[in-house]
N, CA, C and O atoms as a CHARMM CRD file, in Angstrom:
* protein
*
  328
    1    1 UNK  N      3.41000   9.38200 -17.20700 PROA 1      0.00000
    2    1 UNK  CA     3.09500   9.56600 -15.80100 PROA 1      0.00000
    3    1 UNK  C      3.31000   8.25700 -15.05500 PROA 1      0.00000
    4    1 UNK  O      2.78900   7.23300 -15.49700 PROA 1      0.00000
    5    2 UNK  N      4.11200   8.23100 -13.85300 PROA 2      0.00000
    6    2 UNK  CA     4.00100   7.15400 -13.16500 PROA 2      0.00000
    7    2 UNK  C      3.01200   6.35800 -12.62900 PROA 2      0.00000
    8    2 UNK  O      1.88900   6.85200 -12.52500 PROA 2      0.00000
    9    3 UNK  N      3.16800   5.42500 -12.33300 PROA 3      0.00000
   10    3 UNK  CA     2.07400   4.43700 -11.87100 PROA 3      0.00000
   11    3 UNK  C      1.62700   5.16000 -10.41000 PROA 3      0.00000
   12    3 UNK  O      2.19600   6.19800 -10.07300 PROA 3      0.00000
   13    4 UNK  N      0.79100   4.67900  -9.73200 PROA 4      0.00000
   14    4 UNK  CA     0.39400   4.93600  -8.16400 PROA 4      0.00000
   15    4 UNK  C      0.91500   3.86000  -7.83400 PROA 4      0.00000
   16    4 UNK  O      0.80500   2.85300  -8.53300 PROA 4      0.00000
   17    5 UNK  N      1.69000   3.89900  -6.50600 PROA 5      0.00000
   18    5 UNK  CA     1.10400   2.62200  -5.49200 PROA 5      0.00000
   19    5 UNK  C      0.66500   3.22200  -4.47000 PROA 5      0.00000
   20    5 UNK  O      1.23100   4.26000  -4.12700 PROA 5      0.00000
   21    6 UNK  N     -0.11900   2.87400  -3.94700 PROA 6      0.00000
   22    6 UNK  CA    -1.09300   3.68800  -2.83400 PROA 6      0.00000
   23    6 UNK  C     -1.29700   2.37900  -1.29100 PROA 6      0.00000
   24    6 UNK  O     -1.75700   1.29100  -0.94100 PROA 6      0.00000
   25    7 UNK  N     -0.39100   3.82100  -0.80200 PROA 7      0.00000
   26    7 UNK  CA    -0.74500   2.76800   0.56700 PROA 7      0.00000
   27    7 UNK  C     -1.82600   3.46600   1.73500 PROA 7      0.00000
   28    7 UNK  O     -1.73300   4.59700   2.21200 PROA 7      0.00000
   29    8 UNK  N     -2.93500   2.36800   2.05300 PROA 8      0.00000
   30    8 UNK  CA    -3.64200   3.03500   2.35200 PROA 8      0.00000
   31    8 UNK  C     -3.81900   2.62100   4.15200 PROA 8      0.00000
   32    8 UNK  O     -3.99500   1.53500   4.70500 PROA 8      0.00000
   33    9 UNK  N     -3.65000   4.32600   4.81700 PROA 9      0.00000
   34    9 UNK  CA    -3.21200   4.18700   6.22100 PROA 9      0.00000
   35    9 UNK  C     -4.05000   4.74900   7.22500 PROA 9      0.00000
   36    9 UNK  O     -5.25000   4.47600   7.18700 PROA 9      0.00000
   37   10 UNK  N     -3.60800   5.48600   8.11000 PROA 10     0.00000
   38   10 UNK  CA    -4.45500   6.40000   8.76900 PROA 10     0.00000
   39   10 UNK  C     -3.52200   6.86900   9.80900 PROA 10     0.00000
   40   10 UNK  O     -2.68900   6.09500  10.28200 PROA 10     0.00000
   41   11 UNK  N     -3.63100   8.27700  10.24700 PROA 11     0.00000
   42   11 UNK  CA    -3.12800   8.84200  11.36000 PROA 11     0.00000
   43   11 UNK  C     -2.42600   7.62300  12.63600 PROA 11     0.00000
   44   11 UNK  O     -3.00300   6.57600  12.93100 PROA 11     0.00000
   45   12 UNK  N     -1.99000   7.77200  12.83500 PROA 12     0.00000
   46   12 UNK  CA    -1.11900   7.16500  13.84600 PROA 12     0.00000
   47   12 UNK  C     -0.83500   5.52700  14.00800 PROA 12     0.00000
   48   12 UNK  O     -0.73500   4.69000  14.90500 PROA 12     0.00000
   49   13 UNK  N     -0.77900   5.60700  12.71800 PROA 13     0.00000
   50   13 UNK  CA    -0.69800   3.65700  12.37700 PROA 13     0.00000
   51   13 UNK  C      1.01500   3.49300  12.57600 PROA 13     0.00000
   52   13 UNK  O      1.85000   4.29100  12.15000 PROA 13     0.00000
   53   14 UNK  N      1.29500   2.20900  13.36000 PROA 14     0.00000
   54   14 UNK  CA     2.38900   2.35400  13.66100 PROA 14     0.00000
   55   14 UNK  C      3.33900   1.48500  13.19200 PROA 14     0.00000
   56   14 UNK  O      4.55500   1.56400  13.37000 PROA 14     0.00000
   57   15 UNK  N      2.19500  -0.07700  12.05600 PROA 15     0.00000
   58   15 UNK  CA     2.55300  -0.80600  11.31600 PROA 15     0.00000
   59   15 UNK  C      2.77800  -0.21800   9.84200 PROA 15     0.00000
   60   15 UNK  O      3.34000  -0.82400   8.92900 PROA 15     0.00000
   61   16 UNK  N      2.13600   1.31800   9.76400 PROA 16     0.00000
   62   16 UNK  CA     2.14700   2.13400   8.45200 PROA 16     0.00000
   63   16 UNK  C      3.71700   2.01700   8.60700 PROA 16     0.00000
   64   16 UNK  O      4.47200   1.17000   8.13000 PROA 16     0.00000
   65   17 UNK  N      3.91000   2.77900   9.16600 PROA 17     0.00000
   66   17 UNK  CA     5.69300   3.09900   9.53900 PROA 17     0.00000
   67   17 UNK  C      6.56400   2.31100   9.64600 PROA 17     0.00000
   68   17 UNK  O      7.77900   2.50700   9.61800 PROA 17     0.00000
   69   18 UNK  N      5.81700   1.07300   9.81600 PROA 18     0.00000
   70   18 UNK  CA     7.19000  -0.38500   9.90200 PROA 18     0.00000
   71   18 UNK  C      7.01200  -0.62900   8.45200 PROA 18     0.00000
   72   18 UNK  O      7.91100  -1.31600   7.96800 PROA 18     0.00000
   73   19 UNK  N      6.06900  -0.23800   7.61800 PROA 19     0.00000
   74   19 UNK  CA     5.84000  -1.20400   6.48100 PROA 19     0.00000
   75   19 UNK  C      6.75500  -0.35300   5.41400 PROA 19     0.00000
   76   19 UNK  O      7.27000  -0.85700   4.41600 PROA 19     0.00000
   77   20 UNK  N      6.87900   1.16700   5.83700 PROA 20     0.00000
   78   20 UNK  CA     7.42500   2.15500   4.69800 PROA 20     0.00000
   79   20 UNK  C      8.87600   1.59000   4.06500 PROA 20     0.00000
   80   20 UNK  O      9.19900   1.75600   2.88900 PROA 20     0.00000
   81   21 UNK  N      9.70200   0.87900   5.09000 PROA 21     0.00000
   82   21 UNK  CA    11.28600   0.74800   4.83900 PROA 21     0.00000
   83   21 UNK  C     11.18100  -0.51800   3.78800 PROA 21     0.00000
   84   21 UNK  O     12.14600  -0.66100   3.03600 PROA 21     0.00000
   85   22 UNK  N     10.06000  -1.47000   3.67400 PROA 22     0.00000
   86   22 UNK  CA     9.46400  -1.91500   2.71400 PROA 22     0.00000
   87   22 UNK  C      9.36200  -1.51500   1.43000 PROA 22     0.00000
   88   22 UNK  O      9.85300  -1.97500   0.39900 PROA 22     0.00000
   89   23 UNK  N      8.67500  -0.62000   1.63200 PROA 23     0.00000
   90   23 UNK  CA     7.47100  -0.04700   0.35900 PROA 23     0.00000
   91   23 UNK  C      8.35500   0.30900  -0.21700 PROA 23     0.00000
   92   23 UNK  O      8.58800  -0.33000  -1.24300 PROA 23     0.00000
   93   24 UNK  N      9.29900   1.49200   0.12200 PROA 24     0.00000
   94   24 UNK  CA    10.50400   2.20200  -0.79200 PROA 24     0.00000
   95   24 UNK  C     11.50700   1.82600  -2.11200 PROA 24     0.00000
   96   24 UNK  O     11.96600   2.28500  -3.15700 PROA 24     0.00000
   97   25 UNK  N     11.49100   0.91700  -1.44800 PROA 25     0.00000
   98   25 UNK  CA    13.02300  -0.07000  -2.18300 PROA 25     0.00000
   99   25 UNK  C     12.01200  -0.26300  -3.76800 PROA 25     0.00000
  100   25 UNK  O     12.39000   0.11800  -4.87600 PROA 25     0.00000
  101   26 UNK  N     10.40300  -1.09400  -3.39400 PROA 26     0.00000
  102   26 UNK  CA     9.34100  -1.49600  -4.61100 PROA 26     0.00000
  103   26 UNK  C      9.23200  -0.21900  -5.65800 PROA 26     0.00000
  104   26 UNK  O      9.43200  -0.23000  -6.87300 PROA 26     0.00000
  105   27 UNK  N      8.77800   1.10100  -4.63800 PROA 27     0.00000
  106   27 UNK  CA     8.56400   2.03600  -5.53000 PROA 27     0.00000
  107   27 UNK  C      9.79900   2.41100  -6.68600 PROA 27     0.00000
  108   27 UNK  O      9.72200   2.54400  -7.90800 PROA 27     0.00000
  109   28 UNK  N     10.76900   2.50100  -5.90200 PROA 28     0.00000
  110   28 UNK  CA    12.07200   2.56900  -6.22400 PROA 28     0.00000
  111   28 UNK  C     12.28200   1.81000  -7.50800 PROA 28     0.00000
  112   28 UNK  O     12.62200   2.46600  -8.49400 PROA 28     0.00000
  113   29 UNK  N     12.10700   0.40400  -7.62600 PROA 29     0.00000
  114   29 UNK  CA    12.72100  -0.26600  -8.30500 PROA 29     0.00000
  115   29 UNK  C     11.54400  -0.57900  -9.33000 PROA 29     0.00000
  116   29 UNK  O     11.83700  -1.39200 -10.20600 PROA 29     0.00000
  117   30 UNK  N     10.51900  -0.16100  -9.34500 PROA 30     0.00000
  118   30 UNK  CA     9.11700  -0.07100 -10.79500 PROA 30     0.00000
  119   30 UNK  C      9.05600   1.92000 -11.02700 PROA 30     0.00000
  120   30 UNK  O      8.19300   2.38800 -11.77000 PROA 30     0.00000
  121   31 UNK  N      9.88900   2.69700 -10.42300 PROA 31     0.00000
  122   31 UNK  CA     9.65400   3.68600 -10.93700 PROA 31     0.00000
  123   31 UNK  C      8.15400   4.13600 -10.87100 PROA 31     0.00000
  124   31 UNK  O      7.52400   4.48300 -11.87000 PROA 31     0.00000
  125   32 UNK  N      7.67500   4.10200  -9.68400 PROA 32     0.00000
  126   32 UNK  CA     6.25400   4.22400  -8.85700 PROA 32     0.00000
  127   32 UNK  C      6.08200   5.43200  -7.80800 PROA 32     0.00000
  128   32 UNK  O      6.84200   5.87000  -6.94400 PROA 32     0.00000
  129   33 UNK  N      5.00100   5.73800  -8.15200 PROA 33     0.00000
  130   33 UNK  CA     4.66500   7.09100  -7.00300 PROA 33     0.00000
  131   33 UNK  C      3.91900   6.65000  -6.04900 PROA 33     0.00000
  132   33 UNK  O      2.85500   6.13300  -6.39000 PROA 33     0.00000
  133   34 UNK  N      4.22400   6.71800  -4.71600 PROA 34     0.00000
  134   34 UNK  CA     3.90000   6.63200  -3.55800 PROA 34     0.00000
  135   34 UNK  C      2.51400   7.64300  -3.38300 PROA 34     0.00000
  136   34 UNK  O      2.50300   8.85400  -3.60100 PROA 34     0.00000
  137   35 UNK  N      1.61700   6.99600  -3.03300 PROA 35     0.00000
  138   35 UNK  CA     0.40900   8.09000  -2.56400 PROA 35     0.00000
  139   35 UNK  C     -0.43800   7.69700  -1.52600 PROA 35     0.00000
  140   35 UNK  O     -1.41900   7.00800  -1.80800 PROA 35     0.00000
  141   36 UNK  N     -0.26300   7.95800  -0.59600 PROA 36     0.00000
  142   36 UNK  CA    -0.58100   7.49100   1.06800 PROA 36     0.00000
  143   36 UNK  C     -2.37900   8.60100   1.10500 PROA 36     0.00000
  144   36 UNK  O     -2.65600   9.79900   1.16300 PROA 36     0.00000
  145   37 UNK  N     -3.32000   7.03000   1.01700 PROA 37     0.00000
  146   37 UNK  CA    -4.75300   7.30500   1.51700 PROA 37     0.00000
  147   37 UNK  C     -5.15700   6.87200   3.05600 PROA 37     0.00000
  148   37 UNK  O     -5.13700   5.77100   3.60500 PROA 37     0.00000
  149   38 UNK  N     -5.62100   8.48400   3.64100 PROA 38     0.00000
  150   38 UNK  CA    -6.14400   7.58800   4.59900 PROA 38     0.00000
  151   38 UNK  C     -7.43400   7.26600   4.88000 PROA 38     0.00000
  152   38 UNK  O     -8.25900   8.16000   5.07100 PROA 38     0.00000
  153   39 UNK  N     -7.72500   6.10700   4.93200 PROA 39     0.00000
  154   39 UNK  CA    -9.02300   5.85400   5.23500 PROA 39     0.00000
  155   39 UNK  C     -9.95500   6.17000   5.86600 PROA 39     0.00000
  156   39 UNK  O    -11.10200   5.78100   5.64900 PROA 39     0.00000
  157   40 UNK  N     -9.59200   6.96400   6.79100 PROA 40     0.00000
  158   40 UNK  CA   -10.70700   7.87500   7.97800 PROA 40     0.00000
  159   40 UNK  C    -11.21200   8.76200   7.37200 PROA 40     0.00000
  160   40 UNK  O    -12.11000   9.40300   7.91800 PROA 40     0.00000
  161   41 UNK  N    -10.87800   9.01500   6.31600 PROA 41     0.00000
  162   41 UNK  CA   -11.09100  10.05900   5.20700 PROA 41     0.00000
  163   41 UNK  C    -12.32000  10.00300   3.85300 PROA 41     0.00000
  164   41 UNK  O    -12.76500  10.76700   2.99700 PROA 41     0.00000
  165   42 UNK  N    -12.57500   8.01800   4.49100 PROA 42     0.00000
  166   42 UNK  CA   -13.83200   7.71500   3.44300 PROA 42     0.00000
  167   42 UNK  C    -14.28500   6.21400   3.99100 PROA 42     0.00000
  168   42 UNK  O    -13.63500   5.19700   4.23000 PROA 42     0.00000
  169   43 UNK  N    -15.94000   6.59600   4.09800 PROA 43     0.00000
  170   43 UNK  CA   -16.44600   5.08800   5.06200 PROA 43     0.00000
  171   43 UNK  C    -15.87500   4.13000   4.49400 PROA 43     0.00000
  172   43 UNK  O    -15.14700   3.48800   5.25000 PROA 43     0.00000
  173   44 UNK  N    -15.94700   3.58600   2.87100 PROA 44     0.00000
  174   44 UNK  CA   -16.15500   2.87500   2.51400 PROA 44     0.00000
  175   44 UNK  C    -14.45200   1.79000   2.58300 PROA 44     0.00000
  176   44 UNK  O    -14.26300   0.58300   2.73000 PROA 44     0.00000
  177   45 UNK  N    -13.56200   2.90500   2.40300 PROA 45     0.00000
  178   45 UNK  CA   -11.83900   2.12900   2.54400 PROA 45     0.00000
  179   45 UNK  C    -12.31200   1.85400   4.23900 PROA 45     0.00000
  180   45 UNK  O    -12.22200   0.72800   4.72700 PROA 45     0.00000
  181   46 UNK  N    -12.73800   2.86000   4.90700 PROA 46     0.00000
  182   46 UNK  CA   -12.42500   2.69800   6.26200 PROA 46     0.00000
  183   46 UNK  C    -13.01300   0.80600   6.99300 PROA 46     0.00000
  184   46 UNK  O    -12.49300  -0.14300   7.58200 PROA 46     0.00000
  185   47 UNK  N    -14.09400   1.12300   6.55000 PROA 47     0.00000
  186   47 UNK  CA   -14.75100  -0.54700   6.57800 PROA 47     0.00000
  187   47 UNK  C    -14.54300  -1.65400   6.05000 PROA 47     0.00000
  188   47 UNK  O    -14.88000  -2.80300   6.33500 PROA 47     0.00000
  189   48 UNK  N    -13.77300  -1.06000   5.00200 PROA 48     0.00000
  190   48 UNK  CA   -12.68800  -2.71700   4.12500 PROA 48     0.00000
  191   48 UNK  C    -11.20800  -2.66900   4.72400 PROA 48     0.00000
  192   48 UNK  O    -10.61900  -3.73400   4.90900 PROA 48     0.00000
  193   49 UNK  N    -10.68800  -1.63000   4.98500 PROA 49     0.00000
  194   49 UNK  CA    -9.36700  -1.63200   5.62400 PROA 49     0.00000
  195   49 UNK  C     -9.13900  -1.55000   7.09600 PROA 49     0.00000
  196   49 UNK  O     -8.07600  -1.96800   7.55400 PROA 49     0.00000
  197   50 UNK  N    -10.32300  -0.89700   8.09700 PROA 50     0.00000
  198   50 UNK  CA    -9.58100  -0.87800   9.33300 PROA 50     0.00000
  199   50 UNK  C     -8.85100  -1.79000  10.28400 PROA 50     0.00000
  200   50 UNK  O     -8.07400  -1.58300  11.21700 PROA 50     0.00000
  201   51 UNK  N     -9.35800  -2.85900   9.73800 PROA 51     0.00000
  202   51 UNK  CA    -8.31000  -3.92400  10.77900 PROA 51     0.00000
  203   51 UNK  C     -6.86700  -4.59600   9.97900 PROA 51     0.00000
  204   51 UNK  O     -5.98600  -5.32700  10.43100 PROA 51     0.00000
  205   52 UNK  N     -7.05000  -4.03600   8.68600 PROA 52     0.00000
  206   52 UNK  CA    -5.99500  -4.46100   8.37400 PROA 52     0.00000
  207   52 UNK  C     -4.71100  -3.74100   7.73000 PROA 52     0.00000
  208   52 UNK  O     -3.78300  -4.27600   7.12300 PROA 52     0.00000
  209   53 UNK  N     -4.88800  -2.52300   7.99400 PROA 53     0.00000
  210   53 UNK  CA    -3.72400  -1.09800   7.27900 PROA 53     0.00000
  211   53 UNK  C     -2.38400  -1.96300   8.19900 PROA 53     0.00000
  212   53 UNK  O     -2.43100  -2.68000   9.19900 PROA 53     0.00000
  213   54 UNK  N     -1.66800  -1.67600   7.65500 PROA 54     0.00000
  214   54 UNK  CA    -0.92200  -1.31200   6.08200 PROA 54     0.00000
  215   54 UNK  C     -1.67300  -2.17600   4.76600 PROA 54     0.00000
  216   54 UNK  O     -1.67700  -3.39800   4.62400 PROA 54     0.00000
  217   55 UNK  N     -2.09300  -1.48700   4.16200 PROA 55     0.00000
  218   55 UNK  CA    -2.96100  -2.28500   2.60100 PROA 55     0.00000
  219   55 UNK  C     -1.75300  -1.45500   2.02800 PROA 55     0.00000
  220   55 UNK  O     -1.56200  -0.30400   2.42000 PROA 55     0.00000
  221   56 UNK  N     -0.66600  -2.26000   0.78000 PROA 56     0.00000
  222   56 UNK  CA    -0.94900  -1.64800  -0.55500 PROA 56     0.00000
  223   56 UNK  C     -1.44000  -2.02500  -1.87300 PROA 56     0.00000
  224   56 UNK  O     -1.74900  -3.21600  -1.87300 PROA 56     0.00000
  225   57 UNK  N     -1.64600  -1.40000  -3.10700 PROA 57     0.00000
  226   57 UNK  CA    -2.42700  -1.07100  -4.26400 PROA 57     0.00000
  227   57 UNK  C     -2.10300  -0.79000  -5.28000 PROA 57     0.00000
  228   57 UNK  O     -1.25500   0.10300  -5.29100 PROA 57     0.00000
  229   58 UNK  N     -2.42400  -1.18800  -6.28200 PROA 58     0.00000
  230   58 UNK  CA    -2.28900  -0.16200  -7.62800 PROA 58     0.00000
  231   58 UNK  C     -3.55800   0.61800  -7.63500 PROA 58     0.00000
  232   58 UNK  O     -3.27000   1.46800  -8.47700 PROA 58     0.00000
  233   59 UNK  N     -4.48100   0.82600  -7.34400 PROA 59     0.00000
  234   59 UNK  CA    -5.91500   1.59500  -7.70300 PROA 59     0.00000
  235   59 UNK  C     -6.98600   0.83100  -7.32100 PROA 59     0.00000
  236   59 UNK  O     -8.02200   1.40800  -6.99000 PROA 59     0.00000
  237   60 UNK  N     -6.93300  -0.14000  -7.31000 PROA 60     0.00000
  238   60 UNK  CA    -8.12700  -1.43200  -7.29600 PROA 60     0.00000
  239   60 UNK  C     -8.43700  -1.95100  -5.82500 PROA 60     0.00000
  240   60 UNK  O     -7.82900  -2.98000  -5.52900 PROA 60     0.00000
  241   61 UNK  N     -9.14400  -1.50200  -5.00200 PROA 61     0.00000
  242   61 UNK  CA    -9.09600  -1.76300  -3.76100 PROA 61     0.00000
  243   61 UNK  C     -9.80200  -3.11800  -3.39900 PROA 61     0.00000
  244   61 UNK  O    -10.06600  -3.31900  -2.21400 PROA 61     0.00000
  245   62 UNK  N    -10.17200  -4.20300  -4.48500 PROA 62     0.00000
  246   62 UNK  CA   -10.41000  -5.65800  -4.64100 PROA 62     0.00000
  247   62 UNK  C     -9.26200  -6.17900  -3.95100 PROA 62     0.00000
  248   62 UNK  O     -9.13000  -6.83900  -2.92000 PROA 62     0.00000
  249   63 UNK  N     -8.10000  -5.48300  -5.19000 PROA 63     0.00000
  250   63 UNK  CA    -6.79400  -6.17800  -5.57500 PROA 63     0.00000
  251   63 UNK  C     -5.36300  -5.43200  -4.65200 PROA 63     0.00000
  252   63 UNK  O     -4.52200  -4.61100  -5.01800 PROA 63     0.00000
  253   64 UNK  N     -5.60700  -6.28400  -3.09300 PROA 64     0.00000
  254   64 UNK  CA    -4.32600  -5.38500  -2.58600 PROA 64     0.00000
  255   64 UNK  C     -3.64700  -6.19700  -1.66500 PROA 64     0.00000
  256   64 UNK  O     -4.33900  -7.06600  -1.13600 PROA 64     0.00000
  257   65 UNK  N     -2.24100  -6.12000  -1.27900 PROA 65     0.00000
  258   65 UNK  CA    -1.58900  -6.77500  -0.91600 PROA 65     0.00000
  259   65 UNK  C     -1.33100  -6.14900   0.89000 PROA 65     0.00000
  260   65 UNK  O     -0.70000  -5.12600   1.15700 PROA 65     0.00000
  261   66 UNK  N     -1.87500  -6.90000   1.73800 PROA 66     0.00000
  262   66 UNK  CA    -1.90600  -6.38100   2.98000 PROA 66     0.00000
  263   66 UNK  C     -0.64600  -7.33600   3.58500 PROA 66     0.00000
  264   66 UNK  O     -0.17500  -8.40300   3.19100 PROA 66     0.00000
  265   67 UNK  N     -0.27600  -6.32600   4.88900 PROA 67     0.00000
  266   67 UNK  CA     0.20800  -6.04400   5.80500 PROA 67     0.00000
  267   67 UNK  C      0.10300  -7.72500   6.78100 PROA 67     0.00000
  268   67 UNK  O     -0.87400  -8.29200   7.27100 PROA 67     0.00000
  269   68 UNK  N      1.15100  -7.99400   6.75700 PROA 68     0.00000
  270   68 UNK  CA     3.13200  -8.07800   6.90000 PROA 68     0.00000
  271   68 UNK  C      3.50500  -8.54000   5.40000 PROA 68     0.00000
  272   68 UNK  O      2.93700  -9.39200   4.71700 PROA 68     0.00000
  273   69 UNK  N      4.26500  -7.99300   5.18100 PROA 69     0.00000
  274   69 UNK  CA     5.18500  -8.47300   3.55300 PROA 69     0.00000
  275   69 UNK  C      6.19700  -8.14500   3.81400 PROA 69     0.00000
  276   69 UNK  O      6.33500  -7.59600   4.90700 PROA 69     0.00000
  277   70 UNK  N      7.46400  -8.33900   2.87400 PROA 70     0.00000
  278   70 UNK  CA     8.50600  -8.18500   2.87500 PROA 70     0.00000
  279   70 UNK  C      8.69000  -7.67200   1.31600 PROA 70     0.00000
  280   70 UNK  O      8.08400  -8.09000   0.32900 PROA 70     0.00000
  281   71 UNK  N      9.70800  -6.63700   1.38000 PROA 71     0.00000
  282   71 UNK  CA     9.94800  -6.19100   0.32800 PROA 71     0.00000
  283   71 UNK  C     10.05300  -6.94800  -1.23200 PROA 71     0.00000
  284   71 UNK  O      9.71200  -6.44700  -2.30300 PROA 71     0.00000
  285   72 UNK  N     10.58200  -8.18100  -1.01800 PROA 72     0.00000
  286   72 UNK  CA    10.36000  -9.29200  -2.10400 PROA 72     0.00000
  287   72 UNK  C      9.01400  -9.71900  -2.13500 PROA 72     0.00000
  288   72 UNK  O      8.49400  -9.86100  -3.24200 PROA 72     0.00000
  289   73 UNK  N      8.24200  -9.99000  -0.93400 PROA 73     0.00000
  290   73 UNK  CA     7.08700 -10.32300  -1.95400 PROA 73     0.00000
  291   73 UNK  C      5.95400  -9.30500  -2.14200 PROA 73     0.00000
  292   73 UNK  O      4.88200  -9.69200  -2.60800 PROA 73     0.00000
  293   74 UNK  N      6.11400  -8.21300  -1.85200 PROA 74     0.00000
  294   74 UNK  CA     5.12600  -6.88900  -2.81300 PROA 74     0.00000
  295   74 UNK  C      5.91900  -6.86200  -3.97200 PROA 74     0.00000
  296   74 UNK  O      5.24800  -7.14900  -4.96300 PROA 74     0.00000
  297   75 UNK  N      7.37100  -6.56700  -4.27300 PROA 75     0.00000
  298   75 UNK  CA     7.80300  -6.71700  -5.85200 PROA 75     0.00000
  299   75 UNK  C      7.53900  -7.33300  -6.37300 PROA 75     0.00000
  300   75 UNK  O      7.60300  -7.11100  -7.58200 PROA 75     0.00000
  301   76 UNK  N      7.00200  -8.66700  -5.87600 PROA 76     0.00000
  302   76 UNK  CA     6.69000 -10.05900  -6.62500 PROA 76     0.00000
  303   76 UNK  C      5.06900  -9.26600  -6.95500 PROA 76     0.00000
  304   76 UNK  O      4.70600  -8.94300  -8.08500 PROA 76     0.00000
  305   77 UNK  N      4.35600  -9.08900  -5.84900 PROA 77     0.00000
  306   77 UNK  CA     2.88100  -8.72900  -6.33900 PROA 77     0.00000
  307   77 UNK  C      2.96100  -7.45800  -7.08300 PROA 77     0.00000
  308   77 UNK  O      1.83600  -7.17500  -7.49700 PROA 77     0.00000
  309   78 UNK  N      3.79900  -6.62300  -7.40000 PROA 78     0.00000
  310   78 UNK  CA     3.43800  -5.35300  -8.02400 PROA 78     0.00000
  311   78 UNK  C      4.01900  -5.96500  -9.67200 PROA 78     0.00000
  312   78 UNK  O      3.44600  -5.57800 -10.69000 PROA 78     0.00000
  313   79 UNK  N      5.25400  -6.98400  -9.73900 PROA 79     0.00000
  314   79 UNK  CA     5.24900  -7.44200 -10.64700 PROA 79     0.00000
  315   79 UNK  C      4.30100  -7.82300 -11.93100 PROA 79     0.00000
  316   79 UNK  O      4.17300  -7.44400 -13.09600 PROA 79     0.00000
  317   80 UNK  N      3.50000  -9.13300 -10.73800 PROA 80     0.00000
  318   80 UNK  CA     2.77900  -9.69400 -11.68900 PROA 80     0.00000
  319   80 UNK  C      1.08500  -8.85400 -12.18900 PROA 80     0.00000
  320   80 UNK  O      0.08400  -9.41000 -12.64100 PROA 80     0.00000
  321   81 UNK  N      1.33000  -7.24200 -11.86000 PROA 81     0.00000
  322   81 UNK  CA     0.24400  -6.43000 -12.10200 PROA 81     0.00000
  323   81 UNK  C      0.57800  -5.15000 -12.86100 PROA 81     0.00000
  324   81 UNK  O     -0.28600  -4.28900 -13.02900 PROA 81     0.00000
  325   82 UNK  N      1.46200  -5.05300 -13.18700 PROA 82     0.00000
  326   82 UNK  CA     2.22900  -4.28700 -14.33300 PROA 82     0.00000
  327   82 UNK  C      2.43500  -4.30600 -15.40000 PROA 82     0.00000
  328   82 UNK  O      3.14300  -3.43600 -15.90700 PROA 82     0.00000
């Protein structure tokens, strides 16, 4: 089964959508499943993430790599967590 990377967003995020042309290429190239949480959906992401979505993740919402990145350096962070 593939890994998750989980990006965690919310309805009408508009940095979600700048960050996707990003995210793709990573999933792409670790053979990763994309699974988009949104946080409005649970207090507890909502109060660690709202000011800062685009978050992504492997599972560990300690351990996440937020919003602006560039496609090289989330490969670099999904790298060194694999």
């Amino acid at each position: 089964m593939a890994v998750e990377l989980i990006l965690y967003t919310t309805l009408g995020c508009t940095l979600c959508e700048k960050a996707k042309p990003e995210i793709w290429p990573v999933v792409e190239m670790f053979g990763l499943r994309l699974r988009q949480v949104d946080i409005a959906e649970d207090d507890e992401l909502m109060e660690r993430f709202s000011r800062s979505i685009p978050v992504v993740g492997l599972g560990d919402p300690e351990d996440t790599c937020p919003w602006p990145f560039t496609r090289t350096q989330l490969a670099e962070w999904v790298s060194t967590r694999l």
